[in-house]
Biopython code that builds the backbone (N, CA, C, O; Angstrom):
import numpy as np
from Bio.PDB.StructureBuilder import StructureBuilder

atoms = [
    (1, "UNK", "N", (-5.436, 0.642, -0.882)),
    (1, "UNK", "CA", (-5.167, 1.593, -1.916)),
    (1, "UNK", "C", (-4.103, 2.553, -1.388)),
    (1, "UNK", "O", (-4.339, 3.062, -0.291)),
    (2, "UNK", "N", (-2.962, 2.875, -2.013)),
    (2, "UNK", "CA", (-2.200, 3.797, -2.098)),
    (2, "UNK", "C", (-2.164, 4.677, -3.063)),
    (2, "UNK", "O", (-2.200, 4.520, -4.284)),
    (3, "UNK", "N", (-2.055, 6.055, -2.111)),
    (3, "UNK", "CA", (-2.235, 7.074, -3.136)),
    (3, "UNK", "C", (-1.433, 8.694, -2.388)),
    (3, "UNK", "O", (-1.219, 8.788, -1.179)),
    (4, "UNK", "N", (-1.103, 9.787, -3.362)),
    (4, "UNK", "CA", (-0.348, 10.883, -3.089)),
    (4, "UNK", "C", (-1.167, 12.081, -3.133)),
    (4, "UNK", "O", (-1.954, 12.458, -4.001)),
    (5, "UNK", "N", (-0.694, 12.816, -1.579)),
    (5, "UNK", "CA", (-1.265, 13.901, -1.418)),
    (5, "UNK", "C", (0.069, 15.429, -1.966)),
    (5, "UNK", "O", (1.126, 15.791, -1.451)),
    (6, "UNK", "N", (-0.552, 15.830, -2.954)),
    (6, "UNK", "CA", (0.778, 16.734, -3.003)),
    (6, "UNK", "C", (0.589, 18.531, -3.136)),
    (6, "UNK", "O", (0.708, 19.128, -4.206)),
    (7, "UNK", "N", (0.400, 18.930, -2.341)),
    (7, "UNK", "CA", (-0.141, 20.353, -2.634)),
    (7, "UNK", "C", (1.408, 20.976, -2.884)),
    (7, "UNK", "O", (2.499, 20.602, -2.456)),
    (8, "UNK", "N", (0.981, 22.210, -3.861)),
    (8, "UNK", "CA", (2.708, 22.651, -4.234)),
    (8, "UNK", "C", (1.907, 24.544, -4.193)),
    (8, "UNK", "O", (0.760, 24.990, -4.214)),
    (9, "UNK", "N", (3.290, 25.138, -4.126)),
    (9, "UNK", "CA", (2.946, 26.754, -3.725)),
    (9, "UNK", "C", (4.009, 26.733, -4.782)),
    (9, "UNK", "O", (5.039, 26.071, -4.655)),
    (10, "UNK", "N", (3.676, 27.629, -6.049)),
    (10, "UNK", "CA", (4.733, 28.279, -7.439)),
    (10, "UNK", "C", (4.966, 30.006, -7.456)),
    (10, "UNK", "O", (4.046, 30.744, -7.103)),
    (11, "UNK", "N", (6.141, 30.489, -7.853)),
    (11, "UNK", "CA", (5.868, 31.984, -7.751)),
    (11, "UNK", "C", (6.482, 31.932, -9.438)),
    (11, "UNK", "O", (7.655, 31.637, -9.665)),
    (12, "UNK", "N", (5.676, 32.204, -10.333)),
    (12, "UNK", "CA", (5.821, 32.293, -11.565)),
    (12, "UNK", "C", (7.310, 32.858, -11.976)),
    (12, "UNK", "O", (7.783, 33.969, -11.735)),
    (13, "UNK", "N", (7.817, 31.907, -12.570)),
    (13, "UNK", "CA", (9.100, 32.256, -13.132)),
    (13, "UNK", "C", (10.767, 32.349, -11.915)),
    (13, "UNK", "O", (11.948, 32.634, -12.111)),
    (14, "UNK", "N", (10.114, 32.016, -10.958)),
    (14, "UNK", "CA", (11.055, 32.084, -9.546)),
    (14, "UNK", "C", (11.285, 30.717, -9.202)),
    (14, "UNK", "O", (12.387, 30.217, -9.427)),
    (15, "UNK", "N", (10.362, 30.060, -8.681)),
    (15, "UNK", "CA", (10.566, 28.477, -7.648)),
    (15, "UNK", "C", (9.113, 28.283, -7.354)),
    (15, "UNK", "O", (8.171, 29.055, -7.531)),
    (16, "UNK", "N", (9.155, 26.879, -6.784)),
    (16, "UNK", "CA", (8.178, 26.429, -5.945)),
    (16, "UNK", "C", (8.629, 25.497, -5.429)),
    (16, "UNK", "O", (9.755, 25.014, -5.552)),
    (17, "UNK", "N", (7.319, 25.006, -4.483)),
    (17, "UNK", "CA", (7.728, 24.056, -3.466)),
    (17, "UNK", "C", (6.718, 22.772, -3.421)),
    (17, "UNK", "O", (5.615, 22.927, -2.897)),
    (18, "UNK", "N", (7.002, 21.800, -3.839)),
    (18, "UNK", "CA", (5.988, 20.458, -3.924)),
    (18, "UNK", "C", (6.451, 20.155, -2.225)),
    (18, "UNK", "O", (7.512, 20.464, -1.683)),
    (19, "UNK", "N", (5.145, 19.383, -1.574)),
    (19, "UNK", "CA", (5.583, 18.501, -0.776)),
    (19, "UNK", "C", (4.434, 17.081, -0.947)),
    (19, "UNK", "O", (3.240, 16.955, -1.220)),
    (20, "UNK", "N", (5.440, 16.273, -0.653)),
    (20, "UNK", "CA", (4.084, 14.709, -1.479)),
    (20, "UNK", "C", (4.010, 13.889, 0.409)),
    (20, "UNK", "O", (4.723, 13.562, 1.359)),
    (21, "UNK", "N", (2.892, 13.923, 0.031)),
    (21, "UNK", "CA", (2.861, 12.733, 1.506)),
    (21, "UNK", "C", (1.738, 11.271, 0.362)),
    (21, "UNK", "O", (0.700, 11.331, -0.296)),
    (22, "UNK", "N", (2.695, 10.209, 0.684)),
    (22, "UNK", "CA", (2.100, 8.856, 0.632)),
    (22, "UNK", "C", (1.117, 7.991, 1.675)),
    (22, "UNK", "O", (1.281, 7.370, 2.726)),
    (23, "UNK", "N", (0.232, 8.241, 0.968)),
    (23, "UNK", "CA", (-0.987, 7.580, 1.882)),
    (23, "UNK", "C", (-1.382, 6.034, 1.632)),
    (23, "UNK", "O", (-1.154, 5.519, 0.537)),
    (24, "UNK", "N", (-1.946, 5.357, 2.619)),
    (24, "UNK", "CA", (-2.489, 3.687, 2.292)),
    (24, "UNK", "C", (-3.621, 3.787, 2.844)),
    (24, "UNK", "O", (-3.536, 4.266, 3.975)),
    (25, "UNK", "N", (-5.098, 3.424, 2.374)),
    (25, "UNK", "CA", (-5.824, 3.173, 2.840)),
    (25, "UNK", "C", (-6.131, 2.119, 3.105)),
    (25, "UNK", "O", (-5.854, 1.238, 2.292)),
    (26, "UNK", "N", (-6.671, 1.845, 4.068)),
    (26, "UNK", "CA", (-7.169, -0.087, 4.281)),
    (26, "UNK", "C", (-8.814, -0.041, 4.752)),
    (26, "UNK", "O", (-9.443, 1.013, 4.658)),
    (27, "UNK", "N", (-9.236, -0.880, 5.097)),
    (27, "UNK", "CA", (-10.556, -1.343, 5.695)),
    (27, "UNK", "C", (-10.353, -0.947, 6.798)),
    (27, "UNK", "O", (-11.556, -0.790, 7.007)),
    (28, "UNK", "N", (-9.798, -0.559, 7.942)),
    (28, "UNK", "CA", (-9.660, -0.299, 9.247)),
    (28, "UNK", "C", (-9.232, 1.263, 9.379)),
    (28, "UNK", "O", (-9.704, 2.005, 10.241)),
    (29, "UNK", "N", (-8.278, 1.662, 8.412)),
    (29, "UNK", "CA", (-8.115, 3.197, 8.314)),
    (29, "UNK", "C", (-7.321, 3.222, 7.255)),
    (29, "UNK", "O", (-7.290, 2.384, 6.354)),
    (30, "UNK", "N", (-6.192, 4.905, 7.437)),
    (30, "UNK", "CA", (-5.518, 5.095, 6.903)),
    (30, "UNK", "C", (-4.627, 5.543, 7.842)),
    (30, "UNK", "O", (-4.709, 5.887, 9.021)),
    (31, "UNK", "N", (-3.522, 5.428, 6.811)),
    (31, "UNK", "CA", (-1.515, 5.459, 7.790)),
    (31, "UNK", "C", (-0.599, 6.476, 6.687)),
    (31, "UNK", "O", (-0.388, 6.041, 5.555)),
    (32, "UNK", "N", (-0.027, 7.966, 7.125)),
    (32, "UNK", "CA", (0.742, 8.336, 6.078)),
    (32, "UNK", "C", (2.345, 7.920, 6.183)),
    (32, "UNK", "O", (3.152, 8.369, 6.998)),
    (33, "UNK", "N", (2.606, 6.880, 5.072)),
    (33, "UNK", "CA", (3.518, 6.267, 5.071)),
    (33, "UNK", "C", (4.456, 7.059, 4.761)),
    (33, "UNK", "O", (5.422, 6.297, 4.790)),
    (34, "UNK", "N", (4.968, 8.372, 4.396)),
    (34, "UNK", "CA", (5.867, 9.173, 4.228)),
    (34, "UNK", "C", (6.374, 10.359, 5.590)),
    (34, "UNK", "O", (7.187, 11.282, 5.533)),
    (35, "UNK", "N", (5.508, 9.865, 6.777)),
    (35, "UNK", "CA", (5.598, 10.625, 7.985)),
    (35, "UNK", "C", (6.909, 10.694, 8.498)),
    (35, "UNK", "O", (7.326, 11.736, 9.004)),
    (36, "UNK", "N", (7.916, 9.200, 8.372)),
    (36, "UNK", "CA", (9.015, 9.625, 9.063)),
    (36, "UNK", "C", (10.063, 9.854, 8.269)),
    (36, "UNK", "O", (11.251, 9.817, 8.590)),
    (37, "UNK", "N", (9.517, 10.132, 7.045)),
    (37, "UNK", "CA", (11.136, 10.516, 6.404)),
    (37, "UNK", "C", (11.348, 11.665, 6.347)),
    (37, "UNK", "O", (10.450, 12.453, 6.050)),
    (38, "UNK", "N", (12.695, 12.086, 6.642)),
    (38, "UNK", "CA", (13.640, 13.383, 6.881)),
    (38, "UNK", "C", (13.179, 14.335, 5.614)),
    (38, "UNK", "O", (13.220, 13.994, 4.432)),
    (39, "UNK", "N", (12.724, 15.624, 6.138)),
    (39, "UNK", "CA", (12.749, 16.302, 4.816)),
    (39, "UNK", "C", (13.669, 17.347, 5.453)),
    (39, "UNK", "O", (13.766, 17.684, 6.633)),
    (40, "UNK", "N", (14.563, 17.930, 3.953)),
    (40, "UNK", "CA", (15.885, 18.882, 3.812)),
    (40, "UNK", "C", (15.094, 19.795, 2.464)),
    (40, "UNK", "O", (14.537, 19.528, 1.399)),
    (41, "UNK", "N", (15.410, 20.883, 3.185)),
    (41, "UNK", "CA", (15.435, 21.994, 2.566)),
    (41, "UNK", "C", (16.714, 22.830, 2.242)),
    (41, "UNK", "O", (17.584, 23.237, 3.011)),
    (42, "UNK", "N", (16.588, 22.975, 0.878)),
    (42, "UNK", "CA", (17.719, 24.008, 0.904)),
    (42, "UNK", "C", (17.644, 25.239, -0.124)),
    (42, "UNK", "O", (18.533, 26.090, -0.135)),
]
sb = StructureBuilder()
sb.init_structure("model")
sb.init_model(0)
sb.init_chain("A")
sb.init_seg("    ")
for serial, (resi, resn, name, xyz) in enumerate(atoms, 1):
    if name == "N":
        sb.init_residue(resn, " ", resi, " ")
    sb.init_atom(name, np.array(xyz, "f"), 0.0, 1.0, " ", f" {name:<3s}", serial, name[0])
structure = sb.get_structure()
């Protein structure tokens, strides 16, 4: 099973900030498949 963890912080009427991590679960564990990609902020 794959599935998204995404907690987000909003300041009403200003911005916010999502960040998503992709998860896989299997019979043996779980692996977050979004660990090595580059995140850019700007």
């Amino acid at each position: 099973m794959v599935f998204t963890v995404e907690p987000g912080v909003y300041v009403a009427g200003k911005y916010g900030v999502r960040i998503e991590e992709n998860v896989v679960v299997t019979k043996s564990g779980s692996r977050i498949l979004s660990r090595d990609i580059d995140r850019v902020f700007t």
